[in-house]
TIVO-747286 format. One record per residue (C-alpha): x, z negated, y; residue number from 1. Coordinates in Angstrom, 1 decimal. Last residue first. Layout:
REM residues N
[node [X,Z,Y],NUM]
...
This chain:
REM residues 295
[node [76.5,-50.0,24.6],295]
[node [75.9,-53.5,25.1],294]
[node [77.5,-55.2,22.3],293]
[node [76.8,-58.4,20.1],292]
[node [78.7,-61.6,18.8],291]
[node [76.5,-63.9,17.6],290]
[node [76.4,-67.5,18.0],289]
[node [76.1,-69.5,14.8],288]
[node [72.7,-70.4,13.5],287]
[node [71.0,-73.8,13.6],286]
[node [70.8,-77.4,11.6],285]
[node [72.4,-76.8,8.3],284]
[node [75.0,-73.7,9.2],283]
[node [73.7,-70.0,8.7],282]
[node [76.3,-67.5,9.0],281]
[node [77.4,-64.7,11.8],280]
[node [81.1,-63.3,11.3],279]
[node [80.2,-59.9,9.7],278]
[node [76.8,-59.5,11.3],277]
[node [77.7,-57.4,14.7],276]
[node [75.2,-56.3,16.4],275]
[node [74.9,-53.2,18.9],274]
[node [72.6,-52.8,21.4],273]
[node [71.3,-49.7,23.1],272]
[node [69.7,-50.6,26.3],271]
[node [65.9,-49.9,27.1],270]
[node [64.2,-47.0,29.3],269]
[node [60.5,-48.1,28.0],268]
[node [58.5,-50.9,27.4],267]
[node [60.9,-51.8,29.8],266]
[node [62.1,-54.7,31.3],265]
[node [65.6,-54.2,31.5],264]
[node [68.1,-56.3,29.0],263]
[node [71.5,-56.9,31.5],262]
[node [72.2,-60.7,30.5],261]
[node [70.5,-62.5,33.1],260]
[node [67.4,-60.8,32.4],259]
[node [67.4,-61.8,28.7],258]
[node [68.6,-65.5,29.2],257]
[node [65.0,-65.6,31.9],256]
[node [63.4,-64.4,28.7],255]
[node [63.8,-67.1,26.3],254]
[node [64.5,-65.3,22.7],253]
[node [63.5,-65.9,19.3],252]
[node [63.6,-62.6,16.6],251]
[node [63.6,-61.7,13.1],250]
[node [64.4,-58.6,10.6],249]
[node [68.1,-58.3,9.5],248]
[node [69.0,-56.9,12.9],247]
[node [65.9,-58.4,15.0],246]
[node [68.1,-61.6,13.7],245]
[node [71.1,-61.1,14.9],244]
[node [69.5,-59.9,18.6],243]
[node [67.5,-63.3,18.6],242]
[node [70.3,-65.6,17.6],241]
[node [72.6,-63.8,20.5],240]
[node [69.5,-64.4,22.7],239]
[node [69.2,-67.9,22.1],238]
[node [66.9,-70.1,20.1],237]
[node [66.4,-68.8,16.5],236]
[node [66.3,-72.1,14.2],235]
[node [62.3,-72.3,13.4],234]
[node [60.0,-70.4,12.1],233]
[node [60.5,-66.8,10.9],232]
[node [57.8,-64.4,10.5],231]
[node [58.0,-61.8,8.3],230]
[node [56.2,-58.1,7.5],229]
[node [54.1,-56.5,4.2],228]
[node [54.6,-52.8,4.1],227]
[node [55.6,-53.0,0.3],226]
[node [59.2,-52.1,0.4],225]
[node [59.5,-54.8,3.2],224]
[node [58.4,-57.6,1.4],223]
[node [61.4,-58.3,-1.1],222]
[node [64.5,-57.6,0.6],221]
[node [62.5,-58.8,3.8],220]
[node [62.0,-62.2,2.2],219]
[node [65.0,-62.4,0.5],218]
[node [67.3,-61.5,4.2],217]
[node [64.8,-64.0,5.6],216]
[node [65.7,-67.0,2.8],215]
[node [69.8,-66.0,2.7],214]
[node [69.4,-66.0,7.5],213]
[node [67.6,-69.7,7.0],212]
[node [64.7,-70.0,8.8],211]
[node [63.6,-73.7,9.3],210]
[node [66.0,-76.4,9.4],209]
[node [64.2,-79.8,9.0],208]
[node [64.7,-83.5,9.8],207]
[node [64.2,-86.8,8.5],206]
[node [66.4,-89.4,8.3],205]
[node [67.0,-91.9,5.0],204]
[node [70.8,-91.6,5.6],203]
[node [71.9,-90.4,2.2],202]
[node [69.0,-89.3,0.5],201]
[node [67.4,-87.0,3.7],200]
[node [64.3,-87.1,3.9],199]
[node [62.6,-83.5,5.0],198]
[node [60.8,-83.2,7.5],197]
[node [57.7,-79.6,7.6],196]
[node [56.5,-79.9,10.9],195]
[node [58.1,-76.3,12.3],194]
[node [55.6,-74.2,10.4],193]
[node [58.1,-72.8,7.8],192]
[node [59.4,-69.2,6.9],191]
[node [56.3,-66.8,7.8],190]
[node [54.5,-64.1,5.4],189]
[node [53.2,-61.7,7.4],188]
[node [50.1,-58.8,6.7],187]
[node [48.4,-59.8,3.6],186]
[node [48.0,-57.7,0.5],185]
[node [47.0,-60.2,-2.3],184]
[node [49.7,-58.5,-4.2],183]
[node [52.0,-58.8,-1.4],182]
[node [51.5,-62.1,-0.9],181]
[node [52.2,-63.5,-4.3],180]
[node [55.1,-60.7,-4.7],179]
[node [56.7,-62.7,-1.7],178]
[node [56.0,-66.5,-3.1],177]
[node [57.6,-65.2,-6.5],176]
[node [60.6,-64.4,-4.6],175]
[node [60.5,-67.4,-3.0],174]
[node [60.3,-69.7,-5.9],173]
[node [63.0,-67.6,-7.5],172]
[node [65.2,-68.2,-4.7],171]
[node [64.8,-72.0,-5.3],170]
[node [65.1,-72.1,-8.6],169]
[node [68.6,-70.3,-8.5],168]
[node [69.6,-73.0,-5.2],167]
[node [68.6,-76.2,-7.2],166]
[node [64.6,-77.4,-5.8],165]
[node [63.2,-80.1,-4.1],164]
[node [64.7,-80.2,-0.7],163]
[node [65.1,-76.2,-0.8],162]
[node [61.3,-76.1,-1.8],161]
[node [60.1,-78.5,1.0],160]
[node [62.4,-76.5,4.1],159]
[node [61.0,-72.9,2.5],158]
[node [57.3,-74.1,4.2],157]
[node [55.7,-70.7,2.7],156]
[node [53.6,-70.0,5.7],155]
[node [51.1,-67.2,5.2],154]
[node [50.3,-64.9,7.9],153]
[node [46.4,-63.3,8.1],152]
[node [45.5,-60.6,10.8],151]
[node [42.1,-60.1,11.8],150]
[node [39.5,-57.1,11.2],149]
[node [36.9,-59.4,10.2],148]
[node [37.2,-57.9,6.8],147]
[node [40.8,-59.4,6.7],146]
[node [40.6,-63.0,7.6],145]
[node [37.6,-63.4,4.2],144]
[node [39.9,-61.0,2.1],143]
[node [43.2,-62.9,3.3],142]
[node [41.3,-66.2,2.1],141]
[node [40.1,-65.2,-0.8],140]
[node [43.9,-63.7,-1.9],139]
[node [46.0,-66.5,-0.7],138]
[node [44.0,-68.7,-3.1],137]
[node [46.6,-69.6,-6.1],136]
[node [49.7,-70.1,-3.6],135]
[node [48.2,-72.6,-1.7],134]
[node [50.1,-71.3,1.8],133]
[node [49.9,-72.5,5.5],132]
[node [47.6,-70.6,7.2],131]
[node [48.6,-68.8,10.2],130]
[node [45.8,-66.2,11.6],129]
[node [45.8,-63.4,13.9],128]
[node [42.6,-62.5,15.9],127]
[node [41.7,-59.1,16.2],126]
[node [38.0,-59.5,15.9],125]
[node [36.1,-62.5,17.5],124]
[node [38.1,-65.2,18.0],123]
[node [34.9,-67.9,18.0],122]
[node [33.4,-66.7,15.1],121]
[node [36.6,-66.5,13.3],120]
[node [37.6,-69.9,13.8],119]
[node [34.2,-71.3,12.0],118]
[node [35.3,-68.8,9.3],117]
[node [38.5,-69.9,9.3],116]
[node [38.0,-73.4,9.2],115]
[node [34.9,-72.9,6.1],114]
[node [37.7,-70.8,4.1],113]
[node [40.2,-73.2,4.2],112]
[node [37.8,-76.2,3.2],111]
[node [36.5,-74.2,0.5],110]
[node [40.5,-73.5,-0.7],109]
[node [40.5,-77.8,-0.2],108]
[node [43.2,-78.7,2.1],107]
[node [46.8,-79.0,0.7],106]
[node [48.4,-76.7,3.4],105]
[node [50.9,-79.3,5.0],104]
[node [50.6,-78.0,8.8],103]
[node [48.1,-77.0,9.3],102]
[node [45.0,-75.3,6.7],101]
[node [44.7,-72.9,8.8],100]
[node [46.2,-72.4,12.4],99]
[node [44.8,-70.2,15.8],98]
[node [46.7,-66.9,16.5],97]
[node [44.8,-65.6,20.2],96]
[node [46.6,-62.2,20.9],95]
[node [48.3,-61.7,24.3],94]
[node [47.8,-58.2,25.8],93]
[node [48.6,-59.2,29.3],92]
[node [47.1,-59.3,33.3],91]
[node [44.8,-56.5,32.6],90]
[node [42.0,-58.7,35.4],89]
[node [39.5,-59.2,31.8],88]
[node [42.8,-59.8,29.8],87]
[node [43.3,-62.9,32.1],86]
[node [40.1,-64.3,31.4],85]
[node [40.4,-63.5,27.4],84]
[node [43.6,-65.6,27.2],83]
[node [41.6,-68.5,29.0],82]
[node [38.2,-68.2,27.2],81]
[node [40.5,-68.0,23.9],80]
[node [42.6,-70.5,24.3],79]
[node [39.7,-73.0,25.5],78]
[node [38.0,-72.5,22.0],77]
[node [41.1,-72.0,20.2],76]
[node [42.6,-75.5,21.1],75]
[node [40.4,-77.8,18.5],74]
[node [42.0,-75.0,16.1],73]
[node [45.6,-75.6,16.9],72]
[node [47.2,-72.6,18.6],71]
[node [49.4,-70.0,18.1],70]
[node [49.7,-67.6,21.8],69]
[node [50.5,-64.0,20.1],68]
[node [52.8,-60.8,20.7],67]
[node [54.3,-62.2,23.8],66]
[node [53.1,-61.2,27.5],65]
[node [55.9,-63.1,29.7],64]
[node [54.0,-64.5,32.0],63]
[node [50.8,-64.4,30.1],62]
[node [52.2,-66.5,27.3],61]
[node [53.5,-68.6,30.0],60]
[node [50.1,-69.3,31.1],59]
[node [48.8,-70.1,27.4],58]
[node [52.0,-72.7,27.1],57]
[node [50.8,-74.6,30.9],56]
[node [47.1,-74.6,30.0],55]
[node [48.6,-76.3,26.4],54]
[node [50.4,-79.0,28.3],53]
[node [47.6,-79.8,30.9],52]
[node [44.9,-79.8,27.6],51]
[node [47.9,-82.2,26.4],50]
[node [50.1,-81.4,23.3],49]
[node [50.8,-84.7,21.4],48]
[node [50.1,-82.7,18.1],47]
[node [52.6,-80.3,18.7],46]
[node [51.1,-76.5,17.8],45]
[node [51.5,-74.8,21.0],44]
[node [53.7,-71.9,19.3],43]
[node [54.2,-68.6,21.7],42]
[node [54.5,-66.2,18.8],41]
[node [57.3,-63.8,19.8],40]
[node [58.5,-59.9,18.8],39]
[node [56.1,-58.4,21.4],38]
[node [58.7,-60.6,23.5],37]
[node [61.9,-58.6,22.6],36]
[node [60.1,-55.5,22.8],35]
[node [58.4,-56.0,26.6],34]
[node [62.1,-57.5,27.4],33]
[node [63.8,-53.8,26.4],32]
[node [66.1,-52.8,23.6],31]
[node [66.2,-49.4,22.8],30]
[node [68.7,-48.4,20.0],29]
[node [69.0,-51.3,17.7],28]
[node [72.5,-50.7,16.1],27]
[node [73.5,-52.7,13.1],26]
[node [77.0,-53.1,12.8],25]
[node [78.0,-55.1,9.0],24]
[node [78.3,-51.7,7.4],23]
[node [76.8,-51.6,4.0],22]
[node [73.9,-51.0,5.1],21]
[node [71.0,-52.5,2.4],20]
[node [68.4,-53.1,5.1],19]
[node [68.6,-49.4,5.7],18]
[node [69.1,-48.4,9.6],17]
[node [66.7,-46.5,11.2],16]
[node [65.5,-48.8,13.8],15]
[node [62.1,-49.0,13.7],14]
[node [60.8,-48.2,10.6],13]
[node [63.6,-48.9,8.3],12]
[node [65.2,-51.9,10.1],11]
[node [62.3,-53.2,11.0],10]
[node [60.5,-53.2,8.2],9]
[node [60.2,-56.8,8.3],8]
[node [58.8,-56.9,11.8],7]
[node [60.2,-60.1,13.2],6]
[node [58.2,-63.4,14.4],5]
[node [60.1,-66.4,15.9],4]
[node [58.1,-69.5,17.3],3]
[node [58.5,-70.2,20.6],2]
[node [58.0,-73.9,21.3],1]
């Protein structure tokens, strides 16, 4: 599963466009595959995963050299000897991003702390870490990921809070979530880890959405002023979704779409892309298509 990660800054940083345009075109000026897929978490997080399955997800990480390979701690032992293999020949960059606290988040904060730091010694600097959030011990943890010269993301599971919550609370919750993480100062907070069902009262199924475009426009409204990016999880699949998203601030793409359409590898020489937001909405179960532009 590739698991969408956006810069939340993008806009401002990268692409020079305020978040708060009032024009629904967003222009991203040099779009290239080595972008689009420093933009992706390679997720191998399913707990039916075989060591055949998970050889299989670290080699197309290589293949395609995304930002991170995510992986289940019993994995991050192999992971890493495997990702650090290839980087020996300067096959990729691939970063190792094992889990915390997955997928439901209510371990003990000692518990937590113990995983990571038995991670940790195995990463080695310049690891990235998902935990899934305990609002009232992000800070220990981030200070613990952080002074190893690692990357913590917290996972706020939005799926549980828009099942429990009215639409006002909700929000709130989120926004609250955001100035959480800010103030503890850690480096992504992430939409959902992709486990989190739902019941529904009407049929008694389960099932999830993910990132929602209102929850990731919040979540960069709110995190981006303070330097603090977002992942989302869940819900971008195609290239249109990807390019909508990098626009607001997210991104899920799968590569061989890329190349068909005309996007050259780069990291340099890319295509000027123009998105158009003003017909794109989120529906329950995925995003619309999105109508783009190569200039």
């Amino acid at each position: 599963m590739l698991c969408v990660r956006f810069l939340l800054y993008l806009q401002q940083a990268y692409l020079g466009v305020p978040s708060t345009a009032s024009s629904n075109l967003v222009t991203i000026p040099s779009v290239t595959i080595y972008f689009l897929a420093k933009t992706i978490d390679h997720c191998l997080l399913h707990p039916t995963l075989t060591d055949a399955a998970i050889l299989s997800g670290l080699d197309l990480s290589i293949k395609h050299n995304v930002a991170t390979a995510c992986v289940k701690p019993s994995s991050v032992p192999f992971a890493v000897s495997h990702l650090g293999a290839a980087q020996s020949a300067a096959q990729h960059t691939v970063k190792i991003c094992p889990v915390v606290g997955f997928p439901h988040g209510t371990s003990l904060t000692s518990t937590k702390l113990a995983e990571a730091g038995l991670l940790l010694a195995i990463t080695g600097p310049g690891a990235e870490f998902d935990m899934v959030v305990n609002v009232g011990k992000i800070r220990q943890l981030n200070e613990l990921i952080t002074v190893n010269s690692c990357t913590l993301k917290v996972i706020f599971e939005n799926d549980y809070l828009h099942a429990q919550l009215p639409a006002s609370d909700c929000a709130d919750a989120i926004t609250r979530l955001c100035t959480i993480c800010c103030d503890a100062g850690v480096a992504f907070t992430n939409t959902s880890t992709g486990y989190g069902f739902v019941k529904d009262p009407k049929t008694g199924a389960y099932g999830y959405v993910g990132a929602r475009m209102g929850d990731l426009r919040r979540m960069v409204e709110e995190c981006s002023p303070r330097g603090v990016q977002v992942k989302a999880a869940g819900g971008v699949r195609t290239l249109d979704d990807l390019l909508k998203v990098i626009a607001i601030g997210v991104t899920r793409v799968i590569l061989e779409e890329v190349r068909r359409r005309g996007i050259p590898e780069g990291p340099e020489g890319g295509v000027e892309v123009v998105v158009d937001l003003s017909l794109v909405e989120l529906v329950p179960s995925a995003y619309e298509f999105l109508m783009y532009y190569l200039a």
